[in-house]
Every structure is written in structure tokens, then in C-alpha cells.
ROTI-276480 format. One record per residue (C-alpha): residue in one letter; x, y negated, z. Coordinates in pm, whole numbers, padded with zeros to 5 digits, always signed. Each point is the difference from the previous one (the first is absolute). Layout:
<rs>
AXYZ;...
</rs>
This chain:
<rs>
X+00000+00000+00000;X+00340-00252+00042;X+00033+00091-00312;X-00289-00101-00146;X+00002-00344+00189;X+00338-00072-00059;X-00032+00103-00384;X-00347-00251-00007;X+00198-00254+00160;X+00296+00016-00264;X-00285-00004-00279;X-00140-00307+00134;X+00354-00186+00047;X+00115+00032-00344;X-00312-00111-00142;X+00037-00317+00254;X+00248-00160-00227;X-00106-00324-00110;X+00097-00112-00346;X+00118-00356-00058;X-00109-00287-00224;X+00268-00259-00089;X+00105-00279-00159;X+00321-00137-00208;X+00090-00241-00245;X+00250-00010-00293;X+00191-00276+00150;X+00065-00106+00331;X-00026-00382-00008;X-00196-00162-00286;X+00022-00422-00150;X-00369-00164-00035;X-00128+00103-00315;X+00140+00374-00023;X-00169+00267-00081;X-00041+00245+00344;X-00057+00325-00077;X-00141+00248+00298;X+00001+00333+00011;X-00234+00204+00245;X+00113+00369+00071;X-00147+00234+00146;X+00255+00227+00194;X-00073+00338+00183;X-00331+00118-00148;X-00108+00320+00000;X-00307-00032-00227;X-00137-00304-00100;X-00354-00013-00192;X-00146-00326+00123;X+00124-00370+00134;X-00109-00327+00110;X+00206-00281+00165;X+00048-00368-00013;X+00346-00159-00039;X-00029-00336+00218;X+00276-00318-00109;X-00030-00339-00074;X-00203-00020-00293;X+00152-00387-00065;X+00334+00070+00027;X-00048+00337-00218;X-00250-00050-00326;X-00067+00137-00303;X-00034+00380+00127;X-00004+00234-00280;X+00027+00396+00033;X+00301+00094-00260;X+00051+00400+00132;X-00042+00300+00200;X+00136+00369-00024;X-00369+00119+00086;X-00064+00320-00234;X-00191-00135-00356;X-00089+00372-00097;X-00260-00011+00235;X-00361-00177+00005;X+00077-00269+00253;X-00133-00357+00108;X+00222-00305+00114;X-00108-00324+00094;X+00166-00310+00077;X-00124-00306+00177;X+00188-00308+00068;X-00190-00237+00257;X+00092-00310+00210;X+00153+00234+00261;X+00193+00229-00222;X-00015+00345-00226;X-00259+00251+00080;X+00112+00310-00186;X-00272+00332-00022;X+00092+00320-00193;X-00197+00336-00013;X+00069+00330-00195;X-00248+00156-00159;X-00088+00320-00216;X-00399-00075+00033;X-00157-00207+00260;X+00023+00287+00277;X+00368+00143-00085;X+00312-00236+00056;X+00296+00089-00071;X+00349-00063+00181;X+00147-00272-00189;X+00361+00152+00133;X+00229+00043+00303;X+00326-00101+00117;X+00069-00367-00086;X-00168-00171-00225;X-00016-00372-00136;X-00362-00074+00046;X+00006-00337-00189;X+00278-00269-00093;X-00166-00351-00014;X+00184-00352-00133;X-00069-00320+00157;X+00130-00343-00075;X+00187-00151+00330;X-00168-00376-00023;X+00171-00123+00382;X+00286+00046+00170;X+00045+00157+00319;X-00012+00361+00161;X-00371+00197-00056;X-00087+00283+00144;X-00190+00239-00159;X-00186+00327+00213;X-00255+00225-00044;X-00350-00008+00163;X+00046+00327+00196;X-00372-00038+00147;X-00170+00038-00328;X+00229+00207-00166;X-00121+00391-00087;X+00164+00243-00134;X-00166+00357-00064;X+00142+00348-00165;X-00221+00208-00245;X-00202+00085+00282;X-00131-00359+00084;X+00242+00101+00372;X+00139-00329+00096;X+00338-00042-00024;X+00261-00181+00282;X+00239-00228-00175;X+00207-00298+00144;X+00031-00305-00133;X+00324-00182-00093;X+00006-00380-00073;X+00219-00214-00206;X+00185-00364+00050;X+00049-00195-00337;X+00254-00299+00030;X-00046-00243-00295;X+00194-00345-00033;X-00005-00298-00180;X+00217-00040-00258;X+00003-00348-00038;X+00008-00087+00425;X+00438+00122-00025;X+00204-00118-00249;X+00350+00207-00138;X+00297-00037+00157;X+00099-00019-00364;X-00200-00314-00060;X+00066-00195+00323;X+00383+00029-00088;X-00083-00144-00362;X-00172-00289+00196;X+00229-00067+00200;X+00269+00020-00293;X-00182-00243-00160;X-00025-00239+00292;X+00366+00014+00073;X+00046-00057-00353;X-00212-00320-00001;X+00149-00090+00270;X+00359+00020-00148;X-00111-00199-00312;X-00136-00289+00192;X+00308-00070+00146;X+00204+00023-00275;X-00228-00271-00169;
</rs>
């Protein structure tokens, strides 16, 4: 009978493991005006058929959202939608043979969706996922654990910190105005 508990209880520990949800970039610091492109990945799953979650940043600092990728299987019927609202991306996928069979859309890691924005301020914006609303589900509709991993973008202003390069041609200059004048 310690057997049997002991052998539920390893059963119930490995399936415990809670896959992760994260975020990166393709740069780490970005100028106003560049193009920011984020990728969410998905790291850990075991079976994946169904998702819902809502990516939270500034949406003032970040515009111009546009979906450009994701590694989710395309030989498969499958739905993905893609909402951009005043408080960020809302991002919904299901799997789907017929309305009552999902498929897994895959396991191990997986990039869910990469999404470019357009960095319009400078300073440091966080973005993070809603983990309150956000569902994730396996082929059976069984609710899967996942934690949630957010994301610091650092943009600056190209135009607030001049070159080295061109203060030492203005002060070149000066000194060389200077020089003239006295000559004269």
C-alpha cells in the first residue's frame, strides 16, 4: 500500500511542473522610432491545445502592434486572434479538428507569437503578462499551470546625446574661430 501512495504521489509531482511563458526582444536597448520586435515563448509544455492571455505595456510608448510570427503548427485547423487595446495585446489561440476535438498545437518550447512595435518615447517600459486572466488548457480542456515571465524594454532618444565625435568637431571649430580672430 506505500507503494501505491508513494507511486500516486510521484505521478502527481511530475505532472506539477509548471510551464513558462516569456518574453524577449531582438535587441536590448532600442532609439525612438525603431522597430521592437517581441517574441512570446512558451517554454515547458507538455501539451498545449488552447490559450488566452493578455500582454499588459504602455500602449503610448509602444504603438503600431502588428503580429509578424509564430511556430504554432499550420497543418492543423486552428484559430488565432489578436487584439491590441489601450492596455496592451490580448492574444487567444485554440486547436481544432471539429468543434469538440482540439488538438495539441505541440510541446516543448515553442514561439507562440513574435509581435513589432514602433518605440515612440524614451525611457524603460515594462511589459508583463496578465497572469489572472490568462488560461491555458491541453486537449482535454484540463487547465494547465504556467508562470509568467515579464520583460523591461529600455529605449532612448537619439537626438537628447550628441557623439563624442561631433562635440570634438564643435569644439574644433570653436578653437579654430577662435584662432582666426586673433590673427585678424
Amino acid at each position: 500500500m506505500k507503494k501505491i501512495i508513494a507511486l500516486f504521489g510521484l505521478l502527481l509531482a511530475a505532472n506539477s511542473q509548471a510551464a513558462v511563458l516569456s518574453l524577449s526582444t531582438d535587441q536590448t536597448s532600442y532609439q525612438v522610432g525603431d522597430t521592437v520586435t517581441l517574441n512570446i515563448i512558451g517554454s515547458d509544455f507538455a501539451e498545449v491545445s488552447a490559450f488566452d492571455f493578455d500582454l499588459l505595456f504602455d500602449t503610448t510608448a509602444l504603438t503600431g502592434g502588428s503580429l509578424t510570427g509564430t511556430d504554432l503548427n499550420t497543418g492543423m485547423n486552428w484559430f488565432l486572434n489578436e487584439n491590441f487595446s489601450a492596455s496592451g495585446l490580448t492574444l487567444a489561440f485554440t486547436a481544432f479538428d471539429d468543434f469538440f476535438a482540439p488538438e495539441a498545437v505541440g510541446t516543448g518550447n515553442a514561439l507562440l507569437a513574435s509581435v513589432s512595435f514602433v518605440a515612440q518615447t524614451a525611457g524603460q517600459f515594462s511589459l508583463m503578462f496578465d497572469s489572472l486572466t490568462a488560461s491555458f488548457s491541453d486537449a482535454n480542456f484540463t487547465p494547465l499551470n504556467v508562470d509568467f515571465n515579464g520583460l523591461t524594454v529600455n529605449v532612448t532618444d537619439a537626438n537628447a546625446v550628441p557623439e563624442p565625435g561631433s562635440l570634438a568637431l564643435a569644439a574644433l571649430a570653436l578653437f579654430g574661430l577662435m584662432g582666426a580672430r586673433r590673427r585678424a
